[in-house]
VOGU-3710 file (C-alpha; in Angstrom, 3 decimals, decimal comma):
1> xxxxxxxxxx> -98,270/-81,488/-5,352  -95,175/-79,476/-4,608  -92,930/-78,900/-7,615  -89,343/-80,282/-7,692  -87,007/-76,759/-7,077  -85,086/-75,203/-9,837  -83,045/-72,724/-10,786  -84,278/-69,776/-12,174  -82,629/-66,740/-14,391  -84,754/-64,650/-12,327
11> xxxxxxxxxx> -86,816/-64,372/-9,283  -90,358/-62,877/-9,136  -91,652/-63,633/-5,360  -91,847/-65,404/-2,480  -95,307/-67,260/-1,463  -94,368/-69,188/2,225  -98,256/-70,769/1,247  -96,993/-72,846/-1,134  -95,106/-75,907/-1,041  -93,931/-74,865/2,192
21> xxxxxxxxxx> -92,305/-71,508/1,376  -90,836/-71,677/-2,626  -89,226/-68,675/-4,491  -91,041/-68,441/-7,815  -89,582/-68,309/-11,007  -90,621/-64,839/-13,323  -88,253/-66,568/-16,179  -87,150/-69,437/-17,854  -86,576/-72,510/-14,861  -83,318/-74,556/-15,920
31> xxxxxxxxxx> -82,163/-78,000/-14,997  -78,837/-76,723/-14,109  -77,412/-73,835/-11,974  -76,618/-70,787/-13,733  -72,933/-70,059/-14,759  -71,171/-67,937/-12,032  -69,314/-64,796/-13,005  -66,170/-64,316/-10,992  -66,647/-63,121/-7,598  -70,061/-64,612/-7,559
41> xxxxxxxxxx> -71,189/-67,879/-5,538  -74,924/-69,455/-5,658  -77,322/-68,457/-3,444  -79,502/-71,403/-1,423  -82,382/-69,344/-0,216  -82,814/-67,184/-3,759  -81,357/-69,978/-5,985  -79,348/-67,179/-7,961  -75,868/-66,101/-8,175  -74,970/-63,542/-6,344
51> xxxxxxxxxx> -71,963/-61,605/-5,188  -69,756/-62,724/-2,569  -70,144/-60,384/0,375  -66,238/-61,693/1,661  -64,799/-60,918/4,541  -62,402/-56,857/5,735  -59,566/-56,302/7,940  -61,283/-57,101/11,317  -64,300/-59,344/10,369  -62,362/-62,592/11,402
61> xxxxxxxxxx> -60,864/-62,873/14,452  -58,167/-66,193/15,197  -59,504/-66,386/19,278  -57,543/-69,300/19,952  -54,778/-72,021/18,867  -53,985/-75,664/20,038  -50,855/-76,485/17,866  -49,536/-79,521/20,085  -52,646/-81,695/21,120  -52,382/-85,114/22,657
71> xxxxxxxxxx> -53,488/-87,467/20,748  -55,967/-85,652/18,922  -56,493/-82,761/16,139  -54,782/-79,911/15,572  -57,210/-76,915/15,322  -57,910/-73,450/15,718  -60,468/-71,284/16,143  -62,215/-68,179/14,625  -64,660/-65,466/16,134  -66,621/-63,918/13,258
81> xxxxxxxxxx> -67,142/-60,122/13,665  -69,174/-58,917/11,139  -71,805/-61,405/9,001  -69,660/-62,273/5,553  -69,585/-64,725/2,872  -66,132/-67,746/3,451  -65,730/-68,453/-0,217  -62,283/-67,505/-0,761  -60,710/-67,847/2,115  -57,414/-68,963/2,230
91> xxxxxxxxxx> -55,611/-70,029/5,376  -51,785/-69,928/5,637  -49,104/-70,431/7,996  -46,887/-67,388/6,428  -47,431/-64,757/5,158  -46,474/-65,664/1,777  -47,843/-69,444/1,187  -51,183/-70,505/0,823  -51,438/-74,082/2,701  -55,670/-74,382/1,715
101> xxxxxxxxxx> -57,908/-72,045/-0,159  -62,068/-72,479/0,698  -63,389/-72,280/-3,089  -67,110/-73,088/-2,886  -69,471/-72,501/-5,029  -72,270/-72,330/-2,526  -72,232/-69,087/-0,691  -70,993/-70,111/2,714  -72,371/-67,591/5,305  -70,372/-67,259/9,075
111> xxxxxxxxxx> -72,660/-65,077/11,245  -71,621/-62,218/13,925  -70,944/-63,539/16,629  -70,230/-67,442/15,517  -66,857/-69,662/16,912  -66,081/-71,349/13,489  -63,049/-74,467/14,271  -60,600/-75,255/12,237  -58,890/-78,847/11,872  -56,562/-81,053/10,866
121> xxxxxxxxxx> -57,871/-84,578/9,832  -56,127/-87,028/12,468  -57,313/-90,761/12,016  -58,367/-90,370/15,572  -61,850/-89,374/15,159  -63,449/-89,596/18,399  -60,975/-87,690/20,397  -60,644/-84,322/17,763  -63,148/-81,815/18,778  -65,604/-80,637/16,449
131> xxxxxxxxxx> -64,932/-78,767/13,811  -66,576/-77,007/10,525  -63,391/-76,715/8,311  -60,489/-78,877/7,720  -56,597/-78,509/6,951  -53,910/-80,268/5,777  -52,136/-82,216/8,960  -49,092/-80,788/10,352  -50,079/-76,989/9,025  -49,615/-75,567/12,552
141> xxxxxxxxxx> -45,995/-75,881/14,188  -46,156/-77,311/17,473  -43,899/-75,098/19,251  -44,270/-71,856/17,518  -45,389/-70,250/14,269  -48,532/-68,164/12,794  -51,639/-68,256/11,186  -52,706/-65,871/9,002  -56,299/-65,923/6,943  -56,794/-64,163/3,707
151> xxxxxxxxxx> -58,629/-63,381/0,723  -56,897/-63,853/-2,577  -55,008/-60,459/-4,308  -56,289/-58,540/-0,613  -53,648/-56,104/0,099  -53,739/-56,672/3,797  -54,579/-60,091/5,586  -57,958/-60,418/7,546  -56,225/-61,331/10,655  -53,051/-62,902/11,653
161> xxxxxxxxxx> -51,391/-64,217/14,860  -47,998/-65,610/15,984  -48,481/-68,146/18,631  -45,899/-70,217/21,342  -47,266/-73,288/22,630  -46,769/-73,385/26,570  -48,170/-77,025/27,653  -49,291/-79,799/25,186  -52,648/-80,246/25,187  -53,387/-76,901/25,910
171> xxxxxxxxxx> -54,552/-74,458/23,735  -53,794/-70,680/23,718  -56,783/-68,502/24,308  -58,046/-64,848/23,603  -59,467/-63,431/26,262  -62,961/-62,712/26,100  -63,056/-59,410/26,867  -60,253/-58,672/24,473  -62,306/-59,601/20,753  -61,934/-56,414/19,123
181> xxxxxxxxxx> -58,586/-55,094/20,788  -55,121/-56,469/19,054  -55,217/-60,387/19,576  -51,461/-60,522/18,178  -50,684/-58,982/22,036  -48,949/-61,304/23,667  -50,964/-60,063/26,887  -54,347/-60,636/25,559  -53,806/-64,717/25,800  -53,860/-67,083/28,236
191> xxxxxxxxxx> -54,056/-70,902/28,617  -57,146/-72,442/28,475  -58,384/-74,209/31,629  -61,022/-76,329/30,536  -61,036/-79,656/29,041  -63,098/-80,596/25,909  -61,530/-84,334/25,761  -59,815/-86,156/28,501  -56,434/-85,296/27,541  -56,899/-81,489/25,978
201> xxxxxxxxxx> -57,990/-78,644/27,166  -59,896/-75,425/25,243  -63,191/-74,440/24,085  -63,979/-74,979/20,488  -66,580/-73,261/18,917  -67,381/-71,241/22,220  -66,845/-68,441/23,965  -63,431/-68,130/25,840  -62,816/-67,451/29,548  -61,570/-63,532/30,557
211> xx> -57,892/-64,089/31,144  -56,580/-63,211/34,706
//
């Protein structure tokens, strides 16, 4: 019979014969997670604290906007770079407020090469597109403004963009082909042609088209 999992203060081996794949405990194994130390966030597969591997300049890209929907969610979207740990983040809308910080405990991983949305929470449901982190409704300004993502006492943000909405319902894109170049270039965005609801159009969580 399998053993319920626990947390252990340290980590001797992994046997994938046994119970289906278990980490087994070399130490004491405690009914409760161990404290964290700052910086540190718990570990699923090890079941151990470990450090936060957060994200540099350049390892999260904004890749595209839809500040004035119709009748659905505002949202935007982010093109991981580089594998890093989320905890930490903090998302504004200027450079000097802090409209939602994303303090898990968990390590939360985003892997190269992932679309990762973010959302407001409309009462809507059906029509907003889906989405793996929320924010506060009314953080992006319809019209015009900027998001900028962070990691608390960084000296320089992650990435930043200032956006202009052009249609409602249509969201601002990066082109493809344009990930790694400057995606605060006016040049490098387009609007999206696709629709992902009957009244919006964009591409959530996937890849964008090349802009003409």
């Amino acid at each position: 019979m399998c053993s319920p999992i626990c947390w252990c203060d340290k980590v001797v081996g992994f046997d994938p014969s046994f119970c289906g794949g278990e980490w087994h405990c070399g130490g004491a194994c405690v009914e409760s997670r161990p404290s964290l130390e700052p910086g540190q966030c718990y570990d699923e597969s090890t079941h151990l604290p470990r450090d936060i591997k957060g994200p540099a300049t350049g390892d999260l890209i904004i890749s595209e906007v839809l500040a004035d929907p119709v009748d659905s969610a505002q949202w935007f979207e982010v093109y991981v770079n580089k594998t890093v740990d989320l905890n930490g983040l903090q998302v504004n809308n200027n450079p000097d407020n802090v409209d939602g910080v994303y303090a898990f405990e968990d390590c939360v991983v985003a892997h190269d090469g992932d679309y990762l949305v973010f959302a407001s929470v409309t009462p809507l449901g059906a029509q907003d597109p889906p989405y793996d982190f929320s924010f506060s409704p009314g953080f992006l300004h319809p019209l015009a403004g900027g998001i900028w993502l962070k990691i608390a006492d960084a000296a320089e943000p992650i990435d930043f963009v200032e956006y202009r909405t052009t249609t409602p319902g249509v969201a601002r894109q990066l082109s493809s082909d344009k990930l790694t170049a400057d995606n605060n270039v006016e040049g490098n965005w387009c609007d999206a042609t696709q629709n992902y609801d009957t009244k919006n159009k964009g591409t959530p969580g996937s890849v964008n088209r090349v802009c003409p």
